[in-house]
C-alpha positions, -999 to +999 in steps of 0.1 A: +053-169+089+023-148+104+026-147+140+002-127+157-037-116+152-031-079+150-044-051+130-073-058+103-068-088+111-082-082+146-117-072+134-123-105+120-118-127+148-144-119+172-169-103+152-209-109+142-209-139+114-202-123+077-220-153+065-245-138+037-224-111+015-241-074+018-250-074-020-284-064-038-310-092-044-310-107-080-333-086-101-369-103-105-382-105-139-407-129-136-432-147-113-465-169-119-475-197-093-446-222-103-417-200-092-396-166-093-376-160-117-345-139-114-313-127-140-286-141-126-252-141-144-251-153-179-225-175-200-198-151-202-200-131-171-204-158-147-173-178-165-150-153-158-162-147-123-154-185-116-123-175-136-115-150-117-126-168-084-114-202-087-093-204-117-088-217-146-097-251-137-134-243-128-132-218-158-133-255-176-156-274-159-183-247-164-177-244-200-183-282-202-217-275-182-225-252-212-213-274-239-236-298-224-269-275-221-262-263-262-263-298-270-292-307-248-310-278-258-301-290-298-315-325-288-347-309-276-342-309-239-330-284-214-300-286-190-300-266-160-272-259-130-289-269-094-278-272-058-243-251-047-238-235-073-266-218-074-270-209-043-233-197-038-239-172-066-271-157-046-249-157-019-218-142-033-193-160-024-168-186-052-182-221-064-163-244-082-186-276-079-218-276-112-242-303-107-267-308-138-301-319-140-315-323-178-349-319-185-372-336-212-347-362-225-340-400-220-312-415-195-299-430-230-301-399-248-283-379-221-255-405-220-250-402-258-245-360-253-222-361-231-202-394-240-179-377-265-163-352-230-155-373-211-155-411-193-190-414-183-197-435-152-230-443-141-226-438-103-264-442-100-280-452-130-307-468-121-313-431-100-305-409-132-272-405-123-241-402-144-209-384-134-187-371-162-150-368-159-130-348-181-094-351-187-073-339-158-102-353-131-129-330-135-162-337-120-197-329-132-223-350-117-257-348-137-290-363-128-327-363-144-354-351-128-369-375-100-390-382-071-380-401-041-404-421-019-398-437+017-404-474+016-377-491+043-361-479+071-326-461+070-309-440+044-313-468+016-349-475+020-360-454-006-383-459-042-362-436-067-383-427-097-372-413-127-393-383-148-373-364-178-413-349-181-414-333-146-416-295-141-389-273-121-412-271-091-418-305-091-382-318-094-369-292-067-392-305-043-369-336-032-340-311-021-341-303+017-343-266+019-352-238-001-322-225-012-306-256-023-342-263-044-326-229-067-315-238-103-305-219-132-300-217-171-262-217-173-268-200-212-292-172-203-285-168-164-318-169-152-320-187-119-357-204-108-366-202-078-398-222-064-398-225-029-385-182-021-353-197-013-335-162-027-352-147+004-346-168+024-310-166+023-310-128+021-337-129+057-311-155+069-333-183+072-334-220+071-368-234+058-374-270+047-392-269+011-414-304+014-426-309+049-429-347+039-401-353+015-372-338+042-386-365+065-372-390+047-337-387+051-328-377+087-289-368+075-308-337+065-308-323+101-271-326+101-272-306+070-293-280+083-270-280+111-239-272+089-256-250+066-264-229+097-228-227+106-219-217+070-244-194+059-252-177+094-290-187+091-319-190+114-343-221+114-380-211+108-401-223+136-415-253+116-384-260+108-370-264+143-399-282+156-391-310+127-356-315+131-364-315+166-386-343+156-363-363+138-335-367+164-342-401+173-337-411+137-304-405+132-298-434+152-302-450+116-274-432+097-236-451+089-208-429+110-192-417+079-225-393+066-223-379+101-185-376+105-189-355+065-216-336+077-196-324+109-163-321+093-183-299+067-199-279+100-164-270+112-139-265+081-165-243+064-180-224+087-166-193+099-185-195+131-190-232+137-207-223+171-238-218+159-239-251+138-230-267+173-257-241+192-282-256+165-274-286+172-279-282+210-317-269+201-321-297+179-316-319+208-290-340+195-263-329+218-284-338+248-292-372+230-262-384+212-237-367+226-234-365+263-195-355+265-205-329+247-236-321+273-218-323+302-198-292+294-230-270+297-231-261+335-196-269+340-186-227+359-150-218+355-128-190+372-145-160+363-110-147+360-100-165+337-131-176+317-153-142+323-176-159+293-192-182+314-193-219+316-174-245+294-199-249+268-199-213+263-160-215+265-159-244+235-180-224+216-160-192+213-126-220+214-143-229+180-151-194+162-112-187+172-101-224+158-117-212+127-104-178+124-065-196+135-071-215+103-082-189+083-053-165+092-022-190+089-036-208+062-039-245+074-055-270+048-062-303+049-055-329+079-037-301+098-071-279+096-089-308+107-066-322+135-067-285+152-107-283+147-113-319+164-088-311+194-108-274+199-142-292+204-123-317+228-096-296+246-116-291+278-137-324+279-120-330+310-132-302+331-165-314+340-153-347+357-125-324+379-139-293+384-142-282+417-152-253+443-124-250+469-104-223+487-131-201+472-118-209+438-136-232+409-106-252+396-101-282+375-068-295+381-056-324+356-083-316+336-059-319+303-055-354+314-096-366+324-100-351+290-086-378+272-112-407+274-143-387+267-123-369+236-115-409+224-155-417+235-167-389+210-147-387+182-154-427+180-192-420+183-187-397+153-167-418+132-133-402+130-105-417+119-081-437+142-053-413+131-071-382+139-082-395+171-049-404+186-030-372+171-065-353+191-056-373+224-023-364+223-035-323+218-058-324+245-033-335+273-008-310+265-029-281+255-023-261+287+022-268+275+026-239+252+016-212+277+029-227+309+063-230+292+059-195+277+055-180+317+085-199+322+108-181+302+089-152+310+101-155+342+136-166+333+136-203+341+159-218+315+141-239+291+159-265+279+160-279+243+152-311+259+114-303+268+109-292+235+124-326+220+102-345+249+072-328+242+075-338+206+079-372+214+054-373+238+024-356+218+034-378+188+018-384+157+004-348+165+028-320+161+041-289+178+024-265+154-008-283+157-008-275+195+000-244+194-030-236+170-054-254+189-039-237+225-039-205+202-078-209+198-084-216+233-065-183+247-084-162+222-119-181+233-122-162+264-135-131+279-144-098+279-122-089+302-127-055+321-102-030+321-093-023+357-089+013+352-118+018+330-149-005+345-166+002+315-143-010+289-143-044+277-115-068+264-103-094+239-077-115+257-039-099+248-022-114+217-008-152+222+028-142+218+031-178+231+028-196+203+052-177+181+080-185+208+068-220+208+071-222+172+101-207+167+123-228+191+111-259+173+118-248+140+155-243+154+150-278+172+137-293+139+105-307+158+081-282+148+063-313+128+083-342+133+099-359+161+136-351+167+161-371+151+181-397+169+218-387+179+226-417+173+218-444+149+229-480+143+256-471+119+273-450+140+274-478+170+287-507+141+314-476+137+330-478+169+334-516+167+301-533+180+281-559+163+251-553+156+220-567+180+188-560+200+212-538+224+217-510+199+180-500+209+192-498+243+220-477+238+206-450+213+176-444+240+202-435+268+219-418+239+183-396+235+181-395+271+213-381+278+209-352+251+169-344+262+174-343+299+216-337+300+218-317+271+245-340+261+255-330+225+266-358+202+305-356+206+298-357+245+279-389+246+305-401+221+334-397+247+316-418+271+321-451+246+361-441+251+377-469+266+344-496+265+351-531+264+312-545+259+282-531+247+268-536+281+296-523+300+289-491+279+249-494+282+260-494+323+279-464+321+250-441+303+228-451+325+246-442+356+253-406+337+218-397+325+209-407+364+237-393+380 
């Protein structure tokens, strides 16, 4: 197991976003008032890039996309990749999800192409939308050309109309920003670009492609928020001042699109600080999200936290959640869990911080931080699950470290705090906190080097968390709770009938080995010679408080 941020892998925790990949535009070969054209990949070097990227899998799912636009183009229409994809190959970086819009053909005509690849389910058919699934569960979702209009409040009130006649430009003005308004000829590789969303991306900028039409969906300014996070972008001053403007609208959206959109902001961002920074300019932290708010202002140590105040603190505790993830390879609801309890870990501080003794200190602040982590995580719509195991993460964050200077000190740690801590931070695991108190020692400083004022520094390596870990691996509790010493079996062994007592006696059992470090043949001797279950019950008691 990887144990340390050292070496190359140094360099990538604290630096500058490497959101857009340093490679040369796309070339231009063409451009009239509609849009810019530019050669992008064609069929066979772009499928083995996503070979060679994402494996054989997507390999299969773009060579459907193609078998798709030969028959479309056969049938007199034209099929064309839009959204991600496109935009991830601008970008550089690996895509694996192909979205299809098909030009100049029917709904019922495109149904009849692609029936014979796959099941065909018409997810929004009414919308021109049909998802194909090929054997094995691949995904293609494909769409006609269409125009949305407002006509009702929230994200449903909207007039869908279909047009298989429409130009390019004209379809691509319903997506939200410029780059996601790219498409492309998966045959030829030339990519379309309308709006200047291939500059935009290479100037690092966010820019809404239909004033009017991005309006009508206020998720969007959750998007933008995310995208900025991923991609390292820059709103436009228009831009800004219309998210800004749609704030109070979100009021409107269902928890889930916000929870996907901020669970998007932190798992695929490498710097999901400036997602939350947008966020901030948006207004929406002031607005919606005042545990949030309340960190801003909050001073720490300077100490400790030379980076200045909580916010600040949470911001850099993010970057480094992400970078955590990155290095020791977390997926799924273990990424998650850790990126939740970064943005909470220090919720508490602003209800105890204090100036005394010529110190700012926020005693207890592990514990105050537990409500308002419950309060937001709610607001957003996370999981019951995610929001106990985050709970649980935020009391103890401080635990890893203390107990470290502990043993640095030579205070015998006992195998019984590990086994209690497990217990106690429960359904959340060791590992988990040690990530997430991982990320909070790295989201600090510079430091200044005592003996050279003008030398700054990253806070030393969390050697912590490697000890943590590896005494709970030896403890078996590094993601589960320890196992009981003794069960019911082993008490209907030594004579006893079963009944609600057993409960009783395998807690004193627990007891005896977490805070005695009774080992299991030790707490056996003490049933030598007992004549009840009670009697017995009477006698572990008085041991484990002797």
């Amino acid at each position: 197991m990887k144990e340390t941020f050292q070496g190359e892998h140094e360099k990538t925790f604290r630096r500058t976003a490497r959101h857009i990949h340093e490679h040369a535009l796309p070339e231009k070969i063409g451009e009239d008032k509609e849009l810019t054209r530019y050669r992008g990949h064609d069929e066979a070097a772009f499928g083995a890039r996503v070979e060679a990227e994402q494996g054989t899998e997507a390999r299969v799912a773009f060579e459907t996309v193609c078998a798709i636009a030969r028959s479309v183009q056969e049938a007199g229409g034209r099929a064309l990749l839009v959204g991600g994809s496109v935009r991830d190959e601008v970008l550089g970086v690996p895509s694996k999800d192909f979205d299809v819009e098909i030009y100049g053909l029917s709904p019922e005509a495109v149904e009849k192409i692609i029936a014979p690849l796959g099941r065909v389910d018409a997810i929004g058919q009414a919308f021109g939308i049909l998802k194909l699934t090929k054997p094995g569960g691949l995904d293609i979702d494909i769409s006609l050309p269409r125009s949305d209009s407002k006509i009702g409040t929230g994200h449903r009130g909207f007039e869908v109309k279909v047009d298989p006649t429409m130009s390019i430009r004209e379809a691509a003005k319903r997506r939200d920003f410029t780059f996601n308004a790219l498409s492309k000829d998966p045959l030829t590789g030339e990519i379309f670009d309308p709006f200047g969303g291939v500059l935009d991306l290479r100037e690092r900028r966010l820019r809404v492609t239909d004033t009017e039409r991005f309006r009508d969906d206020p998720l969007r300014v959750f998007r933008g928020a995310q995208f900025i996070a991923r991609f390292g972008l820059r709103p436009d001053t228009e831009t800004l001042a219309i998210m800004q403007s749609m704030a109070p609208e979100l009021e409107t959206l269902p928890k889930e699109r916000i929870r996907e959109e901020w669970e998007k902001l932190l798992l695929k961002s490498e710097q999901p600080s400036l997602g939350l920074h947008a966020l901030h300019e948006m207004g929406i932290v002031e607005r919606y999200y005042p545990e949030l708010q309340s960190l801003r202002g909050t001073k720490q140590e300077f100490d400790w936290h030379p980076e200045g105040d909580v916010w600040t603190h949470t911001l850099l505790v993010l970057d480094s959640a992400a970078a955590v993830i990155r290095y020791y390879g977390l997926a799924g609801e273990e990424a998650r869990t850790v990126m939740w309890a970064s943005l909470c870990h220090d919720l508490g501080k602003p209800e105890t911080t204090v100036y005394e003794d010529g110190r700012i200190r926020s005693t207890a602040h592990e514990a105050a931080g537990a409500e308002p982590t419950k309060k937001l995580l709610e607001k957003i719509g996370v999981d019951n699950d995610t929001v106990a195991k985050c709970i649980a993460l935020v009391r103890d964050h401080l635990w890893p470290g203390i107990i470290y200077l502990k043993h640095r000190q030579k205070e015998g740690i006992s195998d019984g705090a590990f086994r209690r801590l497990a217990k106690r931070i429960n359904p959340a695991t060791i590992a988990e906190l040690t990530y997430v108190a991982e990320a909070d020692h790295r989201g600090r400083g510079p430091f200044v080097d005592s003996a050279h004022l003008e030398q700054f520094l990253l806070p030393d390596p969390f050697t912590a968390g490697a000890w943590v870990r590896k005494r709970a691996q030896e403890l078996d509790v590094y993601k589960e709770t320890p196992k009981p010493i003794l069960q019911g079996r082993d008490l209907i062994g030594l004579g006893f009938e079963p009944g609600k007592e057993f409960g009783r006696v395998i807690a004193l059992a627990e007891d005896l080995r977490d805070q005695k470090n009774f080992t299991r043949e030790q707490i056996l001797e003490l049933f030598v010679g007992a004549r009840s279950l009670s009697a017995t019950i009477a006698k572990l008691a008085q041991t484990r408080d002797s």
